[in-house]
Short mmCIF file of the C-alpha atoms (twelve columns), coordinates in Angstrom:
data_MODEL
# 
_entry.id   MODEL 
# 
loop_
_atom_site.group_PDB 
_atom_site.id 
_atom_site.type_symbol 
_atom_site.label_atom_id 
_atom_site.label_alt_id 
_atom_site.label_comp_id 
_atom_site.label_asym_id 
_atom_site.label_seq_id 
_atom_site.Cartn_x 
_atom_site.Cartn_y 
_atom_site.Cartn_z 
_atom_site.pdbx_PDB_model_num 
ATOM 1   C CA . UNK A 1   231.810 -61.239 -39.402 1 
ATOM 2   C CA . UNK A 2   232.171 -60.032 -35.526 1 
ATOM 3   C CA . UNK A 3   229.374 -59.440 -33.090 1 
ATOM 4   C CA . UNK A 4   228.898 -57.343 -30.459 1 
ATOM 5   C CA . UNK A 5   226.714 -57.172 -27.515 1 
ATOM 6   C CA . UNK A 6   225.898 -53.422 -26.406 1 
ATOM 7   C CA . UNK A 7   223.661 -53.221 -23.295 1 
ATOM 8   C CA . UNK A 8   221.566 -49.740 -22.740 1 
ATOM 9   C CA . UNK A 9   218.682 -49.763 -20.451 1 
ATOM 10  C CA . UNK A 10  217.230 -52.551 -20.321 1 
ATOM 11  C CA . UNK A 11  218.227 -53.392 -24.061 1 
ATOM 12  C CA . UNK A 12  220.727 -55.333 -25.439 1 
ATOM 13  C CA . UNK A 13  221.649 -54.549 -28.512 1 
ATOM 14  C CA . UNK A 14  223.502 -56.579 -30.992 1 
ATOM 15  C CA . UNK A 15  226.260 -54.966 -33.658 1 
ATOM 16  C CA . UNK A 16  227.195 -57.145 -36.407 1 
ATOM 17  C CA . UNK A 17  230.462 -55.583 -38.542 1 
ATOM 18  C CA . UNK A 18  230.997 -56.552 -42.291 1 
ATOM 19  C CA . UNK A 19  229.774 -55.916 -45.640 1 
ATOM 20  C CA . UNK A 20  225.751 -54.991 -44.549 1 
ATOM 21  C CA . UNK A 21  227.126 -52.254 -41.987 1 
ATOM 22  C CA . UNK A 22  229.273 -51.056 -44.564 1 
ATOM 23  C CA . UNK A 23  227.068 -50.916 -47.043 1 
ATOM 24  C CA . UNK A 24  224.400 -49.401 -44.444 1 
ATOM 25  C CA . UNK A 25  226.954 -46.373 -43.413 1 
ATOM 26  C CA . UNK A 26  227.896 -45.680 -47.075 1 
ATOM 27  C CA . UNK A 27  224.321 -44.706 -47.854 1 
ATOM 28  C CA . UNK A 28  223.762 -42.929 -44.468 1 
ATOM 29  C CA . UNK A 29  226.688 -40.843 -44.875 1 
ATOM 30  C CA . UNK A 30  225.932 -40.572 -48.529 1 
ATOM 31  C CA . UNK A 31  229.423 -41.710 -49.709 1 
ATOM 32  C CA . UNK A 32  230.041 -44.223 -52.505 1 
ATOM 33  C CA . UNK A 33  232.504 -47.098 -50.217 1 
ATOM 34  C CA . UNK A 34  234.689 -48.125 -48.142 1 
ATOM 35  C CA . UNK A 35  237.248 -45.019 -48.663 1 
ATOM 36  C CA . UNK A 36  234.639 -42.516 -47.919 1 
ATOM 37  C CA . UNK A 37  233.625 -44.292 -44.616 1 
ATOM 38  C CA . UNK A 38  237.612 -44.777 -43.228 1 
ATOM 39  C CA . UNK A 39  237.884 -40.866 -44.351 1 
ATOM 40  C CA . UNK A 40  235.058 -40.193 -41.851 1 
ATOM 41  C CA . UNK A 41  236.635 -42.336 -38.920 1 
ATOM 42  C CA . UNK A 42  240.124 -41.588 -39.459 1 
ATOM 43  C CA . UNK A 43  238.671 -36.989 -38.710 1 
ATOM 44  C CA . UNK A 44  238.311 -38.442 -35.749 1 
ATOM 45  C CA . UNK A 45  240.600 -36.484 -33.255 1 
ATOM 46  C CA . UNK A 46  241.798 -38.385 -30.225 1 
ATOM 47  C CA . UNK A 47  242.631 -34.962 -28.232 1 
ATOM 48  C CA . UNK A 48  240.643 -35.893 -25.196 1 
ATOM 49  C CA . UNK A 49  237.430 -33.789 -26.296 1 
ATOM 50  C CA . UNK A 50  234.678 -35.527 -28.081 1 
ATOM 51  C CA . UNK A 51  232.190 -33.431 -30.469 1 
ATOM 52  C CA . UNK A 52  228.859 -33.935 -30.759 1 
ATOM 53  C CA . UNK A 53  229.655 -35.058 -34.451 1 
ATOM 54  C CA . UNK A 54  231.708 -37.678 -33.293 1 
ATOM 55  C CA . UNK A 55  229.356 -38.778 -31.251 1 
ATOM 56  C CA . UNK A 56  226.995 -38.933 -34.183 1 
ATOM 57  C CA . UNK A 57  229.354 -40.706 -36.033 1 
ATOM 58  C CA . UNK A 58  229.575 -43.602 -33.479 1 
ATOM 59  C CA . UNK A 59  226.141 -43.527 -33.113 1 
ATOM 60  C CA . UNK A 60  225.378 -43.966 -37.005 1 
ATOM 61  C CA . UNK A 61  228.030 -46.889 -36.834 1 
ATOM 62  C CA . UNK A 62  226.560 -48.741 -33.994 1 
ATOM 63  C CA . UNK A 63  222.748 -48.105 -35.789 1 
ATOM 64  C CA . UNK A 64  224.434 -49.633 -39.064 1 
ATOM 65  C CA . UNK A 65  225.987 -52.793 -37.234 1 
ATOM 66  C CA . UNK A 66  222.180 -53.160 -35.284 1 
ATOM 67  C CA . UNK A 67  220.696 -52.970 -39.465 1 
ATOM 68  C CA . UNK A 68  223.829 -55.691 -40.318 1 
ATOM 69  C CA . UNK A 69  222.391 -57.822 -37.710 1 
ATOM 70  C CA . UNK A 70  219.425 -58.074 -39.375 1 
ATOM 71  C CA . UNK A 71  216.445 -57.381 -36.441 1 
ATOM 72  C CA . UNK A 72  214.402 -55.013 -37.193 1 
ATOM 73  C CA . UNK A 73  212.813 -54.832 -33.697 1 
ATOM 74  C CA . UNK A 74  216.085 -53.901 -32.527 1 
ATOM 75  C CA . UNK A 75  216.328 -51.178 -34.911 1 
ATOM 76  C CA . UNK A 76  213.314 -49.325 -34.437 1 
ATOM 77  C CA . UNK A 77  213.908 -49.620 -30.595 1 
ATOM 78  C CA . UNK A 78  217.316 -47.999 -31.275 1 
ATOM 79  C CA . UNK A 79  216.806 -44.419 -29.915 1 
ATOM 80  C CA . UNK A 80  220.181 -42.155 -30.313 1 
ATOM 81  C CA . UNK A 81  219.935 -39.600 -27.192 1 
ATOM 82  C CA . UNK A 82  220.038 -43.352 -25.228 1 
ATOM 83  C CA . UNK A 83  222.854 -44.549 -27.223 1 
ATOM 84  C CA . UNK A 84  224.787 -41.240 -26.934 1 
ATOM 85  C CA . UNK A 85  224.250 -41.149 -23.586 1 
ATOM 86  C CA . UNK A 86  225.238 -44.530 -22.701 1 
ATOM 87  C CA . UNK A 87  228.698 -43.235 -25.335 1 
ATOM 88  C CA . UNK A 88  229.080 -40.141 -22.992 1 
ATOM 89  C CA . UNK A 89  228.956 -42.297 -19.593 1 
ATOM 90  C CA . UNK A 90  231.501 -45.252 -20.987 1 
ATOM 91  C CA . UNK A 91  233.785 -44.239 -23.313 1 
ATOM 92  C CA . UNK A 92  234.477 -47.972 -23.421 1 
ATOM 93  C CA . UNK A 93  231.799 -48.683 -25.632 1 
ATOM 94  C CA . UNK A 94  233.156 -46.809 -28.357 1 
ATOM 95  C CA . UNK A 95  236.388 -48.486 -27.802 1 
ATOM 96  C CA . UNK A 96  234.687 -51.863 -28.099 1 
ATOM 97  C CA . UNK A 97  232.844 -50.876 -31.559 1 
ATOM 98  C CA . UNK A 98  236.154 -49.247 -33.139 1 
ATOM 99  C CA . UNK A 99  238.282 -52.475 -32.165 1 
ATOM 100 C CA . UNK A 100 235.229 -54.638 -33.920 1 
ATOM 101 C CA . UNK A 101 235.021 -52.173 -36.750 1 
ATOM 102 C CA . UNK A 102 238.592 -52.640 -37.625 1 
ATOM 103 C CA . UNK A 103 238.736 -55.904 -37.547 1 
ATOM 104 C CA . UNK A 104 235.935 -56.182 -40.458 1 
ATOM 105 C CA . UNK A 105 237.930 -54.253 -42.720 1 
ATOM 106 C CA . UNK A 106 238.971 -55.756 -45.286 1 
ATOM 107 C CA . UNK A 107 243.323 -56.848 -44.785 1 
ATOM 108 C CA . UNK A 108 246.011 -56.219 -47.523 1 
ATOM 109 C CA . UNK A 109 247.163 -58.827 -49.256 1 
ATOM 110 C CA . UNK A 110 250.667 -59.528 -47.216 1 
ATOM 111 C CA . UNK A 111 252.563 -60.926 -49.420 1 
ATOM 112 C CA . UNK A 112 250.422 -63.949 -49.626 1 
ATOM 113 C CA . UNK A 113 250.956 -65.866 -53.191 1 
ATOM 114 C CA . UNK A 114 247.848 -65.879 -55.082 1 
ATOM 115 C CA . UNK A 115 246.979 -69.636 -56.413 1 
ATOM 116 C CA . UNK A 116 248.419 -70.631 -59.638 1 
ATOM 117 C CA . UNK A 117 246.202 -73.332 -62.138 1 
ATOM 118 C CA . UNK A 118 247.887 -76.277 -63.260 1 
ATOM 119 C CA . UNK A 119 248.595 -76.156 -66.428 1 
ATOM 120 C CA . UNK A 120 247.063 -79.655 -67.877 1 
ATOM 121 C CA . UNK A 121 249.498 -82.400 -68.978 1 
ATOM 122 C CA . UNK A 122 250.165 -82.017 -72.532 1 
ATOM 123 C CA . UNK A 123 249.920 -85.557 -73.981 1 
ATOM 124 C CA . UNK A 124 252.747 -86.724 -77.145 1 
# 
């Protein structure tokens, strides 16, 4: 799916959104799919105050996209208090991981028709 490029320090970071972050912030947050995960992100208040469990929330997300990546250097380089601090200083960067998140969800079906077989030639 999407990729990301986070910068922090002198470490770039790379977020991959799809089915491994998914399944990565399902078992961090201890919630059985996709449902549980949109629940979490959709108690997220936009009232111009941000909690420190929000924070942790975008934190786990970005540390889930870093596992969907798939380098492990990257995650046990990944210190929070330098993420959350880099969150706190551009509010941006949470902008940038929501707008990537969304787009990895999966889309309703819109109307699209689903494929019919051909039914084989009957022969007299």
């Amino acid at each position: 799916m999407k990729r990301l490029e986070i910068k922090i320090g002198d470490r770039t970071y790379f977020l991959k959104f799809g089915y491994g972050c998914f399944r990565h912030l399902a078992e961090t947050w201890n919630v059985p799919g996709l449902t549980g995960i949109i629940e979490r992100f959709s108690s997220v208040k936009d009232n111009g105050d941000i909690s420190f469990d929000q924070i942790q929330l975008f934190i786990d997300l970005a540390r889930s996209a870093i596992y969907a990546n798939g380098d492990l250097e990257e995650i046990r380089t990944f210190d929070d208090d330098n993420f959350g601090d880099a969150l706190l200083k551009d509010m941006g960067l949470i902008s940038e991981m929501v707008a990537h998140f969304m787009d990895s969800l999966p889309k309703p079906d819109m109307g699209k028709k689903k494929a019919v077989k051909a039914k084989p030639d009957l022969q007299n």
